[in-house]
KOLGU-4560 file (N, C-alpha, C; in nm, 3 decimals, padded with zeros to 5 digits):
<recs>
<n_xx: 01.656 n_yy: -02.196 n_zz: 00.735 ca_xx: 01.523 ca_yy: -02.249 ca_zz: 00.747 c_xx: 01.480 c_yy: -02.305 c_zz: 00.611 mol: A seq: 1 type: UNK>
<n_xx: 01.414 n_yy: -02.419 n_zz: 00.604 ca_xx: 01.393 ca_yy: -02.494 ca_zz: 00.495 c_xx: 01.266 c_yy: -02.472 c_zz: 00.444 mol: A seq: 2 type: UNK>
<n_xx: 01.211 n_yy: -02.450 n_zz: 00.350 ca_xx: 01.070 ca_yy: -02.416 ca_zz: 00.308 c_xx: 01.020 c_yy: -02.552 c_zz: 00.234 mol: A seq: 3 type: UNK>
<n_xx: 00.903 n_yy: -02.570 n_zz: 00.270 ca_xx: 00.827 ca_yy: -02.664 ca_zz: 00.223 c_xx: 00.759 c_yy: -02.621 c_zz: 00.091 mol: A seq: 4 type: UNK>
<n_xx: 00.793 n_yy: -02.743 n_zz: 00.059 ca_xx: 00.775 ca_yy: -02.681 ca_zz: -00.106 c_xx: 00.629 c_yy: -02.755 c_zz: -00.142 mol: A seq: 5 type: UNK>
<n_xx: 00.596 n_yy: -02.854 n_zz: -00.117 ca_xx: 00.439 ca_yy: -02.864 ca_zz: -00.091 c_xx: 00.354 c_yy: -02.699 c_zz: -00.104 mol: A seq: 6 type: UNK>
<n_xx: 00.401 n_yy: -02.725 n_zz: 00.052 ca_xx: 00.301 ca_yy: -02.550 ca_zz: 00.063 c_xx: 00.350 c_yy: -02.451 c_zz: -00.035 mol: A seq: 7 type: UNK>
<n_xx: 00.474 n_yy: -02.406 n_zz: -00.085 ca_xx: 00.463 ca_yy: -02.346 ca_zz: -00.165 c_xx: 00.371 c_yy: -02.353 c_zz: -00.251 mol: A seq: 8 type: UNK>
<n_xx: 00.390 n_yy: -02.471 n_zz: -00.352 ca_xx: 00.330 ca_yy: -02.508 ca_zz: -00.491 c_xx: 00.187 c_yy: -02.487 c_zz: -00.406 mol: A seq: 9 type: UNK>
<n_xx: 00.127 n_yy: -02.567 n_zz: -00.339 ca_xx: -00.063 ca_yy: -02.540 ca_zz: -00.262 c_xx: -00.072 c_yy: -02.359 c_zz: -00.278 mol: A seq: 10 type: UNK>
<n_xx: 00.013 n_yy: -02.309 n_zz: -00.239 ca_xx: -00.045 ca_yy: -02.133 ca_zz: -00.218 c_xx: -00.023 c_yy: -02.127 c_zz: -00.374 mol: A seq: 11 type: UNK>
<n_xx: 00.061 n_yy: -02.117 n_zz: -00.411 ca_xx: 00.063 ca_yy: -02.085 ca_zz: -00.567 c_xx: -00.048 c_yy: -02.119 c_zz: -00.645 mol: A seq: 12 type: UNK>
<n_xx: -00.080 n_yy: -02.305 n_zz: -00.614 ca_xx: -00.207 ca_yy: -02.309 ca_zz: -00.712 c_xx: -00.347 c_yy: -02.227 c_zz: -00.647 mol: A seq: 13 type: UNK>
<n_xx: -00.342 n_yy: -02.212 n_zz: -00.532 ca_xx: -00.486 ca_yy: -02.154 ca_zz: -00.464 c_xx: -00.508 c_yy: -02.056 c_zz: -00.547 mol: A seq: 14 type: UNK>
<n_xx: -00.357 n_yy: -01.940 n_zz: -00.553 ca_xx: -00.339 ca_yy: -01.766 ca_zz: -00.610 c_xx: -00.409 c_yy: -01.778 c_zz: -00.762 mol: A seq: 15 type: UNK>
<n_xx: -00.356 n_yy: -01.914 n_zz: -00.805 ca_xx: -00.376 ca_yy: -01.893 ca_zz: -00.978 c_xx: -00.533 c_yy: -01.942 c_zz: -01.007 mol: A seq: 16 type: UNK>
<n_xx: -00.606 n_yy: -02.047 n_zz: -00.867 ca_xx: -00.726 ca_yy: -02.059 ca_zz: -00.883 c_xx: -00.828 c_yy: -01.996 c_zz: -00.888 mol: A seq: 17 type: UNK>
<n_xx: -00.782 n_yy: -01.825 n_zz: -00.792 ca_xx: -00.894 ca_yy: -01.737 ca_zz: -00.736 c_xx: -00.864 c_yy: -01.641 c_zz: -00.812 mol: A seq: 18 type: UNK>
<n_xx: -00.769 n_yy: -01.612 n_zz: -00.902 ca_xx: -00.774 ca_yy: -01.527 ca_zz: -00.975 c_xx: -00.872 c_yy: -01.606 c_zz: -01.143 mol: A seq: 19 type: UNK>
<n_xx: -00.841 n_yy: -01.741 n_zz: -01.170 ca_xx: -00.898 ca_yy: -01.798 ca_zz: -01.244 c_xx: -01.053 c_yy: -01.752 c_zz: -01.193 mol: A seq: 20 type: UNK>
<n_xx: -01.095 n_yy: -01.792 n_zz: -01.114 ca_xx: -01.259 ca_yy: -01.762 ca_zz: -01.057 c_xx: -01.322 c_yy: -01.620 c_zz: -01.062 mol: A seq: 21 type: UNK>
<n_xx: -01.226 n_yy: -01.539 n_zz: -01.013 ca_xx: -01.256 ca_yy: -01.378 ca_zz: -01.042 c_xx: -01.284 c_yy: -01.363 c_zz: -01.166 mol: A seq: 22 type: UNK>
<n_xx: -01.162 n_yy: -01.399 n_zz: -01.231 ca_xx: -01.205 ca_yy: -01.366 ca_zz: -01.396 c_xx: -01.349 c_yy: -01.407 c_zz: -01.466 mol: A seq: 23 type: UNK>
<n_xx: -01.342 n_yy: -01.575 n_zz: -01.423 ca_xx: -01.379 ca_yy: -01.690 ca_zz: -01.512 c_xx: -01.518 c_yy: -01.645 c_zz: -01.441 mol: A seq: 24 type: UNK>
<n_xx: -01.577 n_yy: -01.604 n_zz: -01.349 ca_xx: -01.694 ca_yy: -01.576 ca_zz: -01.299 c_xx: -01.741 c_yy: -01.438 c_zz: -01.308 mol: A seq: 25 type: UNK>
<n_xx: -01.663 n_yy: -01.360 n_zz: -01.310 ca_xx: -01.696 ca_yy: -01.235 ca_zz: -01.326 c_xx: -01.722 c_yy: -01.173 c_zz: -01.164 mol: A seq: 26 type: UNK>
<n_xx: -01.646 n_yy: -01.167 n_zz: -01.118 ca_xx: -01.695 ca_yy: -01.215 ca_zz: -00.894 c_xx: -01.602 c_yy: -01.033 c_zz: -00.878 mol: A seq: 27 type: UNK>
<n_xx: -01.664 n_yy: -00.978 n_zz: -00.815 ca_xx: -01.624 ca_yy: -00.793 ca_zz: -00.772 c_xx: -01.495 c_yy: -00.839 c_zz: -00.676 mol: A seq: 28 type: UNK>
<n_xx: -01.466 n_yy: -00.933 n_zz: -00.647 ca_xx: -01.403 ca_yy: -00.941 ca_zz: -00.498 c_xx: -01.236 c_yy: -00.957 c_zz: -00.589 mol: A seq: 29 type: UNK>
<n_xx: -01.119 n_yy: -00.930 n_zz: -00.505 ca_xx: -00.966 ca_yy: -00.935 ca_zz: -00.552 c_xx: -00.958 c_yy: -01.029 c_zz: -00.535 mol: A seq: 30 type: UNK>
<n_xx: -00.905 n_yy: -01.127 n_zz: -00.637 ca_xx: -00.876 ca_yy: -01.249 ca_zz: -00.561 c_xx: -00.783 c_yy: -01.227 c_zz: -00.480 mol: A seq: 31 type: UNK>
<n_xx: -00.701 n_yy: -01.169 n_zz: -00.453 ca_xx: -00.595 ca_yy: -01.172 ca_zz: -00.269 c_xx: -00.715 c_yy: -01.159 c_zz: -00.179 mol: A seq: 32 type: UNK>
<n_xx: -00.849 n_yy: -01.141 n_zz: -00.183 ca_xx: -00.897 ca_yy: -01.137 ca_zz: -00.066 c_xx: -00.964 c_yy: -01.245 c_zz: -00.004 mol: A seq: 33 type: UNK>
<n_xx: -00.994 n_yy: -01.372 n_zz: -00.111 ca_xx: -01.028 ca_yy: -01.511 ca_zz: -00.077 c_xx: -00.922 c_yy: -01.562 c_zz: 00.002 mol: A seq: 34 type: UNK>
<n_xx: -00.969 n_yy: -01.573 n_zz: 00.118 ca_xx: -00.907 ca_yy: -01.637 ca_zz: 00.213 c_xx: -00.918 c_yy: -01.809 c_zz: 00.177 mol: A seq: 35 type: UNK>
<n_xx: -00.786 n_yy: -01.917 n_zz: 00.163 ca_xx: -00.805 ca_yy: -02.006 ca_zz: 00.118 c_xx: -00.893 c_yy: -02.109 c_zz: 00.174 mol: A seq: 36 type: UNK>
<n_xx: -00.995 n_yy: -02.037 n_zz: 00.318 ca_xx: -01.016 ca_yy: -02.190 ca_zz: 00.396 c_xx: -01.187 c_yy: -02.116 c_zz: 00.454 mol: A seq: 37 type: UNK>
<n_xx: -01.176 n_yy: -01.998 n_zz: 00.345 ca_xx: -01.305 ca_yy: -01.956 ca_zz: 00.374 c_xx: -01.398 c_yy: -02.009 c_zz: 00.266 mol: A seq: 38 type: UNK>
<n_xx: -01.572 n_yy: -02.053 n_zz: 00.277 ca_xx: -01.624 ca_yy: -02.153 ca_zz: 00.238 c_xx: -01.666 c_yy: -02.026 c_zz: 00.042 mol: A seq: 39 type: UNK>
<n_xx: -01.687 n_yy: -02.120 n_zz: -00.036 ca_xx: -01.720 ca_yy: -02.053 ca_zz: -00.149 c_xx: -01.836 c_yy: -02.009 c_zz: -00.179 mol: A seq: 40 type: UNK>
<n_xx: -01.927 n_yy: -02.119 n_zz: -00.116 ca_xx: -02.090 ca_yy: -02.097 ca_zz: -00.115 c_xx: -02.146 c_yy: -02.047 c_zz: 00.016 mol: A seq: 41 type: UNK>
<n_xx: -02.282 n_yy: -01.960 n_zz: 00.003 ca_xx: -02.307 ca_yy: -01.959 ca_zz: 00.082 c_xx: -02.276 c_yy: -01.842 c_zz: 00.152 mol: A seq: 42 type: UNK>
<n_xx: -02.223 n_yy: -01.829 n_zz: 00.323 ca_xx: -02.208 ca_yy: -01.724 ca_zz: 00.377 c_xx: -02.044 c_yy: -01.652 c_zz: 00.294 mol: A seq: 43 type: UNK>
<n_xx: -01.961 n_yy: -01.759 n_zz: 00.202 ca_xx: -01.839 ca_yy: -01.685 ca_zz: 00.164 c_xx: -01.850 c_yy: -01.623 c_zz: 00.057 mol: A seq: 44 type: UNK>
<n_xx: -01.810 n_yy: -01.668 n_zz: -00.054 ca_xx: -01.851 ca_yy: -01.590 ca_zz: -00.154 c_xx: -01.954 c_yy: -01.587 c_zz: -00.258 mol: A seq: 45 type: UNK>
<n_xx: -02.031 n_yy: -01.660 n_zz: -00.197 ca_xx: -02.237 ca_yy: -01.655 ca_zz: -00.184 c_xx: -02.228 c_yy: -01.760 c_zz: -00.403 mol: A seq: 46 type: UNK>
<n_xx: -02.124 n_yy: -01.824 n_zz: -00.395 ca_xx: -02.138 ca_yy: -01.890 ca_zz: -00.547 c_xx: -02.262 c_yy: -01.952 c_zz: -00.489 mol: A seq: 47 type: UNK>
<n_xx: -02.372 n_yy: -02.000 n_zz: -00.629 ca_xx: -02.429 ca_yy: -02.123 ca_zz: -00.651 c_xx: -02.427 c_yy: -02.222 c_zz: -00.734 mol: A seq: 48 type: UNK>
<n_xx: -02.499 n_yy: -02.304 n_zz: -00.781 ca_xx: -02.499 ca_yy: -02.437 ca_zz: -00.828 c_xx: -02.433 c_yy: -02.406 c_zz: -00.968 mol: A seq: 49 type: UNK>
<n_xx: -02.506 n_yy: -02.262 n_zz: -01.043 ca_xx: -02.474 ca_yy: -02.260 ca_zz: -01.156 c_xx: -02.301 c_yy: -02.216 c_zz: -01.137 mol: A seq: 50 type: UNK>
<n_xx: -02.257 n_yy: -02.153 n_zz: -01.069 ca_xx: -02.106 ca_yy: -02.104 ca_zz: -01.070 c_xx: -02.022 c_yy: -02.231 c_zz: -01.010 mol: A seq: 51 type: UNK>
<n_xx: -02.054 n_yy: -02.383 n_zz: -00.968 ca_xx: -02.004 ca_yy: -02.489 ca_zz: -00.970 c_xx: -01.978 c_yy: -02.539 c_zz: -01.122 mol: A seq: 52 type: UNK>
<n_xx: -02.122 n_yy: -02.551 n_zz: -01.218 ca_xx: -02.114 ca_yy: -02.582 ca_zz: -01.330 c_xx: -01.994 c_yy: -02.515 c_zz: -01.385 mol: A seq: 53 type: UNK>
<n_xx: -02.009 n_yy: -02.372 n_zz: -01.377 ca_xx: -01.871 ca_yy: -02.272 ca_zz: -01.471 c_xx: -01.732 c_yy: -02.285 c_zz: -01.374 mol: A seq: 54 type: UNK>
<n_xx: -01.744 n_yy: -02.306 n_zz: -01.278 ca_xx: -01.609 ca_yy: -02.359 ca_zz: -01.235 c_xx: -01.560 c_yy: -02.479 c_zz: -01.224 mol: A seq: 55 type: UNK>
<n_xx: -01.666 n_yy: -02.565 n_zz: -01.265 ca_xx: -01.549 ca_yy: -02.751 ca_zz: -01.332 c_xx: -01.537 c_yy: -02.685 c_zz: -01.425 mol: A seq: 56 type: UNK>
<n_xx: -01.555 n_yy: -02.607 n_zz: -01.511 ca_xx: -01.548 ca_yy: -02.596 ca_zz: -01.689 c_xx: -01.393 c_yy: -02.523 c_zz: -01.657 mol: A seq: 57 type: UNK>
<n_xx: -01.458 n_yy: -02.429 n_zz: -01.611 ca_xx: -01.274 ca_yy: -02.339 ca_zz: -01.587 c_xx: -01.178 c_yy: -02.426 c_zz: -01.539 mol: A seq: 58 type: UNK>
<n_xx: -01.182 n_yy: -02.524 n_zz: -01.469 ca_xx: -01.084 ca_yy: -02.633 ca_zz: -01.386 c_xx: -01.023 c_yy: -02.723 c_zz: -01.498 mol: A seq: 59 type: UNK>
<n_xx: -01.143 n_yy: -02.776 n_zz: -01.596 ca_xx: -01.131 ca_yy: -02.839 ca_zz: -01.669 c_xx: -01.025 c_yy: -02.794 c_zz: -01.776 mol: A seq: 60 type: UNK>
<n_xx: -01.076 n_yy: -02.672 n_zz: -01.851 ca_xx: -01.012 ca_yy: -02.605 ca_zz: -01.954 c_xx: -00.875 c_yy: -02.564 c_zz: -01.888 mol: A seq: 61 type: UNK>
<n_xx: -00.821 n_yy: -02.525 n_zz: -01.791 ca_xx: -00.712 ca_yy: -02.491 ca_zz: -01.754 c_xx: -00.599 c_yy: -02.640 c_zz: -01.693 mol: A seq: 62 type: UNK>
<n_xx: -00.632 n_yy: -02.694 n_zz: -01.632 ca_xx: -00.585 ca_yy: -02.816 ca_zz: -01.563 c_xx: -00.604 c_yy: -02.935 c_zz: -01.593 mol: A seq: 63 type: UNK>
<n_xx: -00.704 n_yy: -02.957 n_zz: -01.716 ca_xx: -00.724 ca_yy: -03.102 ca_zz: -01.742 c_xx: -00.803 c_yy: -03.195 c_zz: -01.644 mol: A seq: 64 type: UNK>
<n_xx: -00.865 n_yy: -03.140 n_zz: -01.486 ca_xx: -00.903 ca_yy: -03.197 ca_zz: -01.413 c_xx: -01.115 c_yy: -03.249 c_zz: -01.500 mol: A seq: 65 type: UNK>
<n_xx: -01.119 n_yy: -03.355 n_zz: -01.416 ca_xx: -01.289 ca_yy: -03.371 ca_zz: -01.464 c_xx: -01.342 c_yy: -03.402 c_zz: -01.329 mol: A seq: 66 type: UNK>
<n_xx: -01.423 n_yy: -03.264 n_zz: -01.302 ca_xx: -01.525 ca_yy: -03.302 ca_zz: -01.191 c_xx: -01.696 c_yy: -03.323 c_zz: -01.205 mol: A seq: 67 type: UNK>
<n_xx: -01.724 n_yy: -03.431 n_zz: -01.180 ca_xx: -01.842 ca_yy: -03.485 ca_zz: -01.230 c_xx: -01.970 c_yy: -03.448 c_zz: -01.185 mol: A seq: 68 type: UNK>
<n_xx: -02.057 n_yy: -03.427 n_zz: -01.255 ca_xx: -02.178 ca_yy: -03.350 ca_zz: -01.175 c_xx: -02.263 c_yy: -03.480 c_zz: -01.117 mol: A seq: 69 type: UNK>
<n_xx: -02.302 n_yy: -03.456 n_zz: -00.987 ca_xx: -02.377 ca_yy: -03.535 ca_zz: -00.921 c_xx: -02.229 c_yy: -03.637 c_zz: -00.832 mol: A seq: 70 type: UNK>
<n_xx: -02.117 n_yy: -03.639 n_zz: -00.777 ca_xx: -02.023 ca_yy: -03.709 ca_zz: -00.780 c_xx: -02.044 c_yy: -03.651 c_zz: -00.620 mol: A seq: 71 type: UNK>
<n_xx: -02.035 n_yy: -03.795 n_zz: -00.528 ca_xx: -02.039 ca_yy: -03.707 ca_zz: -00.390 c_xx: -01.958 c_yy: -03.655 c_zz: -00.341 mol: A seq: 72 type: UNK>
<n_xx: -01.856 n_yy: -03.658 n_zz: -00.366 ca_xx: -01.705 ca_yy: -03.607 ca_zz: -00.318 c_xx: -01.725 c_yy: -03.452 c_zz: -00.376 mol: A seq: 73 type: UNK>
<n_xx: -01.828 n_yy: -03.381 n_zz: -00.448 ca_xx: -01.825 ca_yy: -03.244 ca_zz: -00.499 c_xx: -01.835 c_yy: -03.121 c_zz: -00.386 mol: A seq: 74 type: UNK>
<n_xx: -01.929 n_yy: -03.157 n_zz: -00.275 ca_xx: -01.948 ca_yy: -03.085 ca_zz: -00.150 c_xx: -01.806 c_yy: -03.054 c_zz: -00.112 mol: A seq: 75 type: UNK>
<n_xx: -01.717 n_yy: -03.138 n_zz: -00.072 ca_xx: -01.597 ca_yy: -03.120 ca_zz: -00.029 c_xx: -01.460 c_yy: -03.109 c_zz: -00.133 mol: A seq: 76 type: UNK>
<n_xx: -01.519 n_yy: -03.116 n_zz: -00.246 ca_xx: -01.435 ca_yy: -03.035 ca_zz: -00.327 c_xx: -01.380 c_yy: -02.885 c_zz: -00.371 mol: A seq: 77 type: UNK>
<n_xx: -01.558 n_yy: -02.859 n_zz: -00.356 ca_xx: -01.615 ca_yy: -02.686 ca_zz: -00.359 c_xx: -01.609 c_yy: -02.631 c_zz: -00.207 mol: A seq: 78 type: UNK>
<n_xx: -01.582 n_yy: -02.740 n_zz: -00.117 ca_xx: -01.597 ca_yy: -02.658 ca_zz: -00.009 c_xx: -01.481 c_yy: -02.501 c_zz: 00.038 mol: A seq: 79 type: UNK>
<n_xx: -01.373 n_yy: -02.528 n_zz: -00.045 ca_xx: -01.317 ca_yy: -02.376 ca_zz: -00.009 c_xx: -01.222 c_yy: -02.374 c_zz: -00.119 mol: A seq: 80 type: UNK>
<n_xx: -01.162 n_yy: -02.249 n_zz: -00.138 ca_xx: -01.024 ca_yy: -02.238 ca_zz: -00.236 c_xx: -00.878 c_yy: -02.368 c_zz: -00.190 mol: A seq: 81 type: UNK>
<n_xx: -00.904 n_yy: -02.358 n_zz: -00.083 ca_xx: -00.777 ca_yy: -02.522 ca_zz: -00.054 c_xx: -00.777 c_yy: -02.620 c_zz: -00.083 mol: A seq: 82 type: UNK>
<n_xx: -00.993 n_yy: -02.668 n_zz: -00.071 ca_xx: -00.954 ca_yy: -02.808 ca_zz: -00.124 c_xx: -00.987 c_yy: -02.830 c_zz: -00.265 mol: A seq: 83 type: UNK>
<n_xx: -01.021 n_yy: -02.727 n_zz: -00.337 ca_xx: -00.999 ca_yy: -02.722 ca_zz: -00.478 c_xx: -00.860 c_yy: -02.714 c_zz: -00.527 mol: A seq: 84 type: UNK>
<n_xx: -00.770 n_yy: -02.621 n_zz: -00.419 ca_xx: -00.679 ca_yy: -02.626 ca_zz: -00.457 c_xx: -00.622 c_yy: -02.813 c_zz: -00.475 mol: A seq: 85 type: UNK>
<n_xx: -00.612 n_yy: -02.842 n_zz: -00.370 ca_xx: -00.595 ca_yy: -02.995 ca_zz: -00.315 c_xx: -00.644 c_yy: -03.089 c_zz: -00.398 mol: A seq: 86 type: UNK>
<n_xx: -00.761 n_yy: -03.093 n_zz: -00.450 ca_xx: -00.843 ca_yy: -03.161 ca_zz: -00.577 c_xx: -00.763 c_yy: -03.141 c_zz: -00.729 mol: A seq: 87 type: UNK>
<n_xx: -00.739 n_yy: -03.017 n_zz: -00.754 ca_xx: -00.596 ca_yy: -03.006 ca_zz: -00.864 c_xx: -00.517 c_yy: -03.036 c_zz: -00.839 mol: A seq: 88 type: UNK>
<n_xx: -00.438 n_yy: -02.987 n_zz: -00.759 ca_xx: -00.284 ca_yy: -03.082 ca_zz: -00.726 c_xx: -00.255 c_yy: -03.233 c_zz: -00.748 mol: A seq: 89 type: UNK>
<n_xx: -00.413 n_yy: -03.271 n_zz: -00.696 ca_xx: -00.415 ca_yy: -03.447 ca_zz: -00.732 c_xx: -00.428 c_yy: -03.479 c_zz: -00.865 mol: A seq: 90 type: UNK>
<n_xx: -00.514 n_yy: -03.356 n_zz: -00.935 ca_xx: -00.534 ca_yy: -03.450 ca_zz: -01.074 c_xx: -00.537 c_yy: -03.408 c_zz: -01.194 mol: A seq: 91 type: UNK>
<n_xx: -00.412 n_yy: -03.287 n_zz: -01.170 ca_xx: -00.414 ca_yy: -03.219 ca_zz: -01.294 c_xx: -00.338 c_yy: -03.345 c_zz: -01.383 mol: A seq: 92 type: UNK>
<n_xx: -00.405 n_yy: -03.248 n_zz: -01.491 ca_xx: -00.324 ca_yy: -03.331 ca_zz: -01.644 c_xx: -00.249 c_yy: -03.224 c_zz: -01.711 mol: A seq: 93 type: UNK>
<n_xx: -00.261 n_yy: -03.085 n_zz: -01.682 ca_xx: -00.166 ca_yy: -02.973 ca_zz: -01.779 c_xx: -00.090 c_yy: -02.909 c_zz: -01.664 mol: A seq: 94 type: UNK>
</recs>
């Protein structure tokens, strides 16, 4: 059986994102328990506006990515650990 290595590398960066966020936020929860497609704000893991601000910074400082404040594509960037994951994958620089 052949493994997709896509999905590999996607779970890998999700693992290294939510542990980045645990830390980088200071968040009680394991990161193994962020489910990758459960929402971040809100009813999931209740972030707000200000823990968007500290998580482009953490994205930034680790990956080289720049996510812009006020940029409409941010809703569906933040919308879960996947498509952040998905948003790095596209544009890391480290």
């Amino acid at each position: 059986m052949d493994l997709d290595t896509d999905s590999i590398d996607c779970a890998e960066i999700e693992r290294e994102i939510a542990a980045l966020l645990v830390e980088g936020l200071n968040l009680t929860v394991d990161a193994n328990e962020i489910r990758p497609t459960d929402p971040l704000f809100g009813e999931g893991l209740g972030l707000d506006s200000i823990d968007a601000l500290e998580m482009a910074l953490l994205l930034q400082n680790q990956y080289g990515v720049t996510i812009k404040q006020g940029d409409v594509d941010n809703v569906k960037i933040f919308a879960s650990l996947r498509s952040l994951g998905e948003f790095v994958t596209a544009n890391r620089l480290k």
